[in-house]
LUMSETI-380601 format. One record per residue (C-alpha): chain; residue in three letters; x, y, z. Coordinates in steps of 0.05 Angstrom, whole numbers, plus 32768, in hexadecimal, padded with zeros to 4 digits. Example, Ala and Ser with C-alpha at 12.3 -4.5 7.8 and 13.67 -1.06 7.14 Angstrom:
2
kolmar: A	drense: Ala	px: 80F6	py: 7FA6	pz: 809C
kolmar: A	drense: Ser	px: 8111	py: 7FEB	pz: 808F
***
This chain:
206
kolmar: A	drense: Unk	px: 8396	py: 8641	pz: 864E
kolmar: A	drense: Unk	px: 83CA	py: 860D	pz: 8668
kolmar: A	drense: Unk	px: 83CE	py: 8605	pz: 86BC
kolmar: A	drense: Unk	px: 8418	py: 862F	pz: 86B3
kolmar: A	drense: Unk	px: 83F6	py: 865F	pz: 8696
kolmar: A	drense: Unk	px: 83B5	py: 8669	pz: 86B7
kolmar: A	drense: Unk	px: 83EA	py: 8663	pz: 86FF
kolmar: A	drense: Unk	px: 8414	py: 8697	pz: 86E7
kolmar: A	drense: Unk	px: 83DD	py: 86C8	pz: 86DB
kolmar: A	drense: Unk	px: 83CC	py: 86C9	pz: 872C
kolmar: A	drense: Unk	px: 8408	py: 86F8	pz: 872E
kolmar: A	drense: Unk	px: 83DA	py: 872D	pz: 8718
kolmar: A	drense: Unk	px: 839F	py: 8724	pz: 8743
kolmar: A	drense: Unk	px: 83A3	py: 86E6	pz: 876C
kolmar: A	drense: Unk	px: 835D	py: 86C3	pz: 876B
kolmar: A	drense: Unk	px: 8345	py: 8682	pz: 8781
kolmar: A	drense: Unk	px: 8368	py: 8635	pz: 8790
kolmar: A	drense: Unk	px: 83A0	py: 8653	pz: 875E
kolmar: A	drense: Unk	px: 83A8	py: 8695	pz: 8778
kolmar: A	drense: Unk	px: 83B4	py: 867A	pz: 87C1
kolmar: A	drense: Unk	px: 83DF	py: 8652	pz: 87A1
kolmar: A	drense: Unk	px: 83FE	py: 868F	pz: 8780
kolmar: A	drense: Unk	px: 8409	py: 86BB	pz: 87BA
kolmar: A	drense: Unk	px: 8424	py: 8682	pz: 87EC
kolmar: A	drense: Unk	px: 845F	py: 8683	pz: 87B8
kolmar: A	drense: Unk	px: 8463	py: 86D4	pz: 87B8
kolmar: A	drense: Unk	px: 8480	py: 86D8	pz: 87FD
kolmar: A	drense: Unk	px: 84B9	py: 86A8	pz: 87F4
kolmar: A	drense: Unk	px: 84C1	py: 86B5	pz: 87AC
kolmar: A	drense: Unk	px: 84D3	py: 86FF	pz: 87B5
kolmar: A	drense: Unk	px: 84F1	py: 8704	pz: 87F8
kolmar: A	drense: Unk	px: 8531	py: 870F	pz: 87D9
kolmar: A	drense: Unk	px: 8524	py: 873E	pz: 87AC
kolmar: A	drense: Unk	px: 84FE	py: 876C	pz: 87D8
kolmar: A	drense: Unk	px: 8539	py: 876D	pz: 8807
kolmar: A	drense: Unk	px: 8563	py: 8784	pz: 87D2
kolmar: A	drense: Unk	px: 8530	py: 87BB	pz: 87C1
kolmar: A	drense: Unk	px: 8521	py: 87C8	pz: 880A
kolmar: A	drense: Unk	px: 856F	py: 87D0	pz: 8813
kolmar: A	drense: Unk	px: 8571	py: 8810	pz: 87EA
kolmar: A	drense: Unk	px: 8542	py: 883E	pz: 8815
kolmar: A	drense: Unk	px: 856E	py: 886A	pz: 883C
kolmar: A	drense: Unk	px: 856F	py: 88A5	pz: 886E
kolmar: A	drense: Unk	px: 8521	py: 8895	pz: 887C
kolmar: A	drense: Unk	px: 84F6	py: 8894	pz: 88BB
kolmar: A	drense: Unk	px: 84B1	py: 8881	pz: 8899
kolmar: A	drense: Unk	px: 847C	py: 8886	pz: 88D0
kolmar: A	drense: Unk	px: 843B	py: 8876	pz: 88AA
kolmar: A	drense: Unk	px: 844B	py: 8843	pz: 886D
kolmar: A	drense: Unk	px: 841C	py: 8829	pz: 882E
kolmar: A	drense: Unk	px: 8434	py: 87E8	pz: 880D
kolmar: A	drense: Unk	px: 8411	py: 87E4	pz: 87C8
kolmar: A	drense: Unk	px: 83FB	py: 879B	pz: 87B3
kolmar: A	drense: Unk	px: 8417	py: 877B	pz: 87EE
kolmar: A	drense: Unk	px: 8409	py: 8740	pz: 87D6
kolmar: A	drense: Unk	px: 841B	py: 8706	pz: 880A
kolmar: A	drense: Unk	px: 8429	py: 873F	pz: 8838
kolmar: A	drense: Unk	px: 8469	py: 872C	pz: 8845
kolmar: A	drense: Unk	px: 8492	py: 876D	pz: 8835
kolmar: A	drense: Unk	px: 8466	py: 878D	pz: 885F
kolmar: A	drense: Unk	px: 847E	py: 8763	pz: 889B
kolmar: A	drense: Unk	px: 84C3	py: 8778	pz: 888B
kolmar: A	drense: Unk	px: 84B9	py: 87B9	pz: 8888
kolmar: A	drense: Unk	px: 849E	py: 87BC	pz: 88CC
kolmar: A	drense: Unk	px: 84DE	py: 8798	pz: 88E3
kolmar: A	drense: Unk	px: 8505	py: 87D6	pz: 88BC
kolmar: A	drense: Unk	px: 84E4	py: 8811	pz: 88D8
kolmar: A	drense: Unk	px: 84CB	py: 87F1	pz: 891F
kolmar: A	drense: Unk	px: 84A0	py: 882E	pz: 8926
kolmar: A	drense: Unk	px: 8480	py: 8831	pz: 88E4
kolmar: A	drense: Unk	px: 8436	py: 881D	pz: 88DF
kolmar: A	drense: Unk	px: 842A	py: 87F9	pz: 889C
kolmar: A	drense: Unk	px: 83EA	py: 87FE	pz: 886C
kolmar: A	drense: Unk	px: 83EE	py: 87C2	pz: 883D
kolmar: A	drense: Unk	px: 83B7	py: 87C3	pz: 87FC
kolmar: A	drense: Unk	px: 83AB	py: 8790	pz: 87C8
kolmar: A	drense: Unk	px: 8372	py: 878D	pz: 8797
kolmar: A	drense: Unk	px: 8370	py: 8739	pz: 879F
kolmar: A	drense: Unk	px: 834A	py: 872A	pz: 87D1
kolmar: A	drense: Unk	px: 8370	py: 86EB	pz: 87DE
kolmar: A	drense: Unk	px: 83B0	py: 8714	pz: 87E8
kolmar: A	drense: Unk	px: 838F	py: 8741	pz: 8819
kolmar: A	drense: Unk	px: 837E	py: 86F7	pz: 8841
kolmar: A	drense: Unk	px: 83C5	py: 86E4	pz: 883B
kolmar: A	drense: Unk	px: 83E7	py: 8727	pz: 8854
kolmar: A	drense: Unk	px: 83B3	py: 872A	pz: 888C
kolmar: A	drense: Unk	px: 83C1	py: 86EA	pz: 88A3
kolmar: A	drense: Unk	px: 840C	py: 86F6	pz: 889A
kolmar: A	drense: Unk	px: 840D	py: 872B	pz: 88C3
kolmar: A	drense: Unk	px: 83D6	py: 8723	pz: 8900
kolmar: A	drense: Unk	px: 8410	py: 872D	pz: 892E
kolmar: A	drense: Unk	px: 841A	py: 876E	pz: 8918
kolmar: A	drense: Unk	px: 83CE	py: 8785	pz: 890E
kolmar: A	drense: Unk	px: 83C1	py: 8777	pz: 8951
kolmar: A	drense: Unk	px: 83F9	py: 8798	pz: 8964
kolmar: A	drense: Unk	px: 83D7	py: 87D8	pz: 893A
kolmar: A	drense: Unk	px: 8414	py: 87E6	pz: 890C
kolmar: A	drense: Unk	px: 83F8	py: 87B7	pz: 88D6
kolmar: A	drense: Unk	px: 83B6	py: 87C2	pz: 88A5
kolmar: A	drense: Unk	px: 83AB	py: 8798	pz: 886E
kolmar: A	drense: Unk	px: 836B	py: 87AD	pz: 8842
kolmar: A	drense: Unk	px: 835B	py: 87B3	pz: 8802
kolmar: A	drense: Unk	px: 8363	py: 87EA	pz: 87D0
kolmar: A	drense: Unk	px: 8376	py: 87FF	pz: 878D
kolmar: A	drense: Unk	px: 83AF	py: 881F	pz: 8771
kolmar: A	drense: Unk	px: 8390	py: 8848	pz: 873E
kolmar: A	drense: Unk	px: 8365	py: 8867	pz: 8772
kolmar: A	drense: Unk	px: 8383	py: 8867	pz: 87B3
kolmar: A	drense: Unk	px: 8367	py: 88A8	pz: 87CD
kolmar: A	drense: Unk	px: 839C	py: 88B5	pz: 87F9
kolmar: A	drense: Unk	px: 83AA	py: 8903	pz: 880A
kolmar: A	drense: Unk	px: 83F6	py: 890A	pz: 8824
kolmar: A	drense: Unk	px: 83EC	py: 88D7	pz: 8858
kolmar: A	drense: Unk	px: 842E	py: 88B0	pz: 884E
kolmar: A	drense: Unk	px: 847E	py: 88AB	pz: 885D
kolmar: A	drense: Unk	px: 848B	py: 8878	pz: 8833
kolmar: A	drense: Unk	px: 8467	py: 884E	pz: 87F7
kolmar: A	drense: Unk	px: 847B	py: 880D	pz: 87E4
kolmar: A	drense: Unk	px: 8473	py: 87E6	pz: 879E
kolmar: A	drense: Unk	px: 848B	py: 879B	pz: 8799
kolmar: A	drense: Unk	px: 8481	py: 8772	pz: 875E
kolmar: A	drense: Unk	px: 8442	py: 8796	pz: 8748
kolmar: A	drense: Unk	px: 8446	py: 87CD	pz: 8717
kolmar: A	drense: Unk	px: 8454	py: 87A6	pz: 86DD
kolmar: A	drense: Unk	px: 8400	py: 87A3	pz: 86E7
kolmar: A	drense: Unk	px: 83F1	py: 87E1	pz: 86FA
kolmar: A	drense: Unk	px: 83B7	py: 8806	pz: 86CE
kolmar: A	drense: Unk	px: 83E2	py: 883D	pz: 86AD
kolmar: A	drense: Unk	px: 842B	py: 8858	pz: 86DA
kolmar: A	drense: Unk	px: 841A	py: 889C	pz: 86D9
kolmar: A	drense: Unk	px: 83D4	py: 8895	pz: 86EF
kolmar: A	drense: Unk	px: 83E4	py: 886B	pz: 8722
kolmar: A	drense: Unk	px: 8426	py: 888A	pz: 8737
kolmar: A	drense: Unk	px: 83FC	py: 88D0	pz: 8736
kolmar: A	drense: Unk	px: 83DC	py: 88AD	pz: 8774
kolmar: A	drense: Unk	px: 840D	py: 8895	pz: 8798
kolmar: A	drense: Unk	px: 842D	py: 88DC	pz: 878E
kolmar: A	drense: Unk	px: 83F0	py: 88F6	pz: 87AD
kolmar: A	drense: Unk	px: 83F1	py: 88C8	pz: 87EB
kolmar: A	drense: Unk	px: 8439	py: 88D0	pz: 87F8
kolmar: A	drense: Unk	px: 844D	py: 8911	pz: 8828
kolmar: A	drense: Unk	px: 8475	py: 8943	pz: 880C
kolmar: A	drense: Unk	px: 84BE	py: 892D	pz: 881C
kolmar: A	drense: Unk	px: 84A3	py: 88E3	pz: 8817
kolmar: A	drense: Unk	px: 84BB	py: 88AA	pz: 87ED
kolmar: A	drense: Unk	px: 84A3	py: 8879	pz: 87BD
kolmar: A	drense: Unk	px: 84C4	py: 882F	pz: 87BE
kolmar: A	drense: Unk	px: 84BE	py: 8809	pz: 8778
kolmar: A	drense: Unk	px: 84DF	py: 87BD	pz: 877B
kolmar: A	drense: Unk	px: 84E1	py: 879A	pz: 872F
kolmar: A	drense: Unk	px: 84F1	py: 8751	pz: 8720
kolmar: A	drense: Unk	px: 84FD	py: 8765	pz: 86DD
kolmar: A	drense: Unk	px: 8513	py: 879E	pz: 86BA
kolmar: A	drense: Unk	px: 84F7	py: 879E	pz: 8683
kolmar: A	drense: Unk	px: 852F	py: 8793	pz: 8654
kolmar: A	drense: Unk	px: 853F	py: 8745	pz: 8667
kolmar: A	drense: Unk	px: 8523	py: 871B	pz: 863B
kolmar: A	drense: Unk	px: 851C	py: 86E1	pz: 866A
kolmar: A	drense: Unk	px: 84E1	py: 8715	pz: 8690
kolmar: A	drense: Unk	px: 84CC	py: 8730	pz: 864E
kolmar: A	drense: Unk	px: 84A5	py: 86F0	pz: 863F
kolmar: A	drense: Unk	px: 847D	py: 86F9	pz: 867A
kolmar: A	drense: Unk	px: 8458	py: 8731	pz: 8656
kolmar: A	drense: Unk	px: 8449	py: 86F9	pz: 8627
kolmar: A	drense: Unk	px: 8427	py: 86C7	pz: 8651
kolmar: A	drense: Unk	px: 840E	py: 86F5	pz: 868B
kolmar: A	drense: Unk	px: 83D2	py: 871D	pz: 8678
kolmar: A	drense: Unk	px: 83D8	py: 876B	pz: 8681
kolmar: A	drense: Unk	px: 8421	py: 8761	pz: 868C
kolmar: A	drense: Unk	px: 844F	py: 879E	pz: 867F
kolmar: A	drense: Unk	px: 849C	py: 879B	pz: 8698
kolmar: A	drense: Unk	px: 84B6	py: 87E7	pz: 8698
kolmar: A	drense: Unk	px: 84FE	py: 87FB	pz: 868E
kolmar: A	drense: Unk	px: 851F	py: 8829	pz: 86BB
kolmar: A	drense: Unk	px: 851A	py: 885E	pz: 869A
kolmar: A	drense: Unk	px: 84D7	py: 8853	pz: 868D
kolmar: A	drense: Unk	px: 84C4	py: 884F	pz: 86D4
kolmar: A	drense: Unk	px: 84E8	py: 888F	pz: 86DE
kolmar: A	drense: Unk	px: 84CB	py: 88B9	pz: 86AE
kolmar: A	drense: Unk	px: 847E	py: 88A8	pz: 86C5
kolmar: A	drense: Unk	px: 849A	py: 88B4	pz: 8706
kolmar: A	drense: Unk	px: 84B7	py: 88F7	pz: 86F3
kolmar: A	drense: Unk	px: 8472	py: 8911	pz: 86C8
kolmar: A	drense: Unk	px: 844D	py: 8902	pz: 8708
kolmar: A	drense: Unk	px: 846E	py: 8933	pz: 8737
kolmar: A	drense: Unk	px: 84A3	py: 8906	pz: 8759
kolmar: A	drense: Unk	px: 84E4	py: 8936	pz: 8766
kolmar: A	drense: Unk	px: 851B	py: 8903	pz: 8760
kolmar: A	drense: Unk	px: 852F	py: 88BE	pz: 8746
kolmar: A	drense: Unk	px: 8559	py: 8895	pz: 8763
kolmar: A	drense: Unk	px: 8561	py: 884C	pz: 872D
kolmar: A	drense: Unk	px: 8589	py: 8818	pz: 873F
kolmar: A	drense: Unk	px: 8593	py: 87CC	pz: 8715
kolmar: A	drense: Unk	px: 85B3	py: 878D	pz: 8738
kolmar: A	drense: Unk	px: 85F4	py: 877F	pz: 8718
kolmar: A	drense: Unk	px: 85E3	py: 872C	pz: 8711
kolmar: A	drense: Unk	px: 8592	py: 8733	pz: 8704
kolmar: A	drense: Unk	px: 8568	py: 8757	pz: 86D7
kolmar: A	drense: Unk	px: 854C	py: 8771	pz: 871D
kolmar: A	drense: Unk	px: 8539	py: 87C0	pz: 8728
kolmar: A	drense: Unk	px: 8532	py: 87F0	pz: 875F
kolmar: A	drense: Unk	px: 8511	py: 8839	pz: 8760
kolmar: A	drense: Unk	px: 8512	py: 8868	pz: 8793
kolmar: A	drense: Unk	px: 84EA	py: 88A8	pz: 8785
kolmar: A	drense: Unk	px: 84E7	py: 88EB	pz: 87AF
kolmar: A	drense: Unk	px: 84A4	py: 8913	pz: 87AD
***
């Protein structure tokens, strides 16, 4: 496996000298993006927030600076992500609106404890949507609503090769994501595709 390769395979599950390397990029790399994505939640208060592979940690931050009286759970199954969004956001741990710890989506074993959940850049790795969407379902309140932010939509071929290079890679379509979100229990379905970039938005109602 060439050095491209085995560097872009740390976007699953940073490890290592190449997976710090991987998630020092994540912050900067998708800042826009997850602004655009962030930009579509509306009408919502979130109190009590979970941020699913938070990677860097970085959209947690900024969710913090959106809702200033939200109180932020960040997970990642890397271990060096968890050390990178820690660090990231000390400020705001010791504060006590910031935990970063490690977890897993397919088992979160959440029971209705949150406003709002959050999903950047990460379910293209996700072990199976509805399994995993069936548990963020099941941690979200009732009324609560479920954030998914895409790079690619799974049409554009440009992303499409990803799947090629990066093991375990899937890129959903919208409709895709919808339906999986739909079979699980979610109520609505809000989709939404930049006009210049194959990127996506969900917004899902439980």
């Amino acid at each position: 496996m060439g050095f491209i390769k085995k560097f872009l395979n740390q976007t699953r599950k940073p490890e290592g000298f190449l997976g710090k390397m991987m998630v020092n990029t994540m912050n900067s790399g998708h800042a826009k993006l997850a602004d655009w994505g962030i930009s579509h939640l509306e009408n919502i208060t979130p109190e009590e927030i979970l941020e699913i592979g938070c990677g860097g940690g970085r959209n947690a931050y900024e969710l913090m600076k959106k809702y200033y009286l939200s109180i932020v759970t960040a997970i990642d199954y890397s271990d060096v992500s968890v050390e990178k969004a820690t660090a990231f956001n000390e400020e705001m741990i010791k504060k006590g609106r910031c935990k970063v710890q490690k977890g897993d989506v397919s088992k979160l074993g959440f029971d209705e404890k949150y406003d709002l959940a959050t999903a950047f850049e990460t379910i293209y790795f996700w072990p199976g949507l509805e399994k995993c969407f069936s548990e963020v379902h099941r941690a979200i309140k009732p009324g609560g609503t479920f954030l998914i932010v895409n790079e690619a939509d799974g049409i554009d071929k440009a992303s499409l090769q990803f799947e090629n290079i990066i093991d375990g890679m899937k890129c959903y379509t919208l409709d895709e994501i919808e339906k999986a979100l739909i079979n699980v229990g979610f109520s609505s379905v809000s989709k939404y595709h930049h006009e210049n970039k194959p990127w996506i938005t969900v917004v899902a109602r439980k």
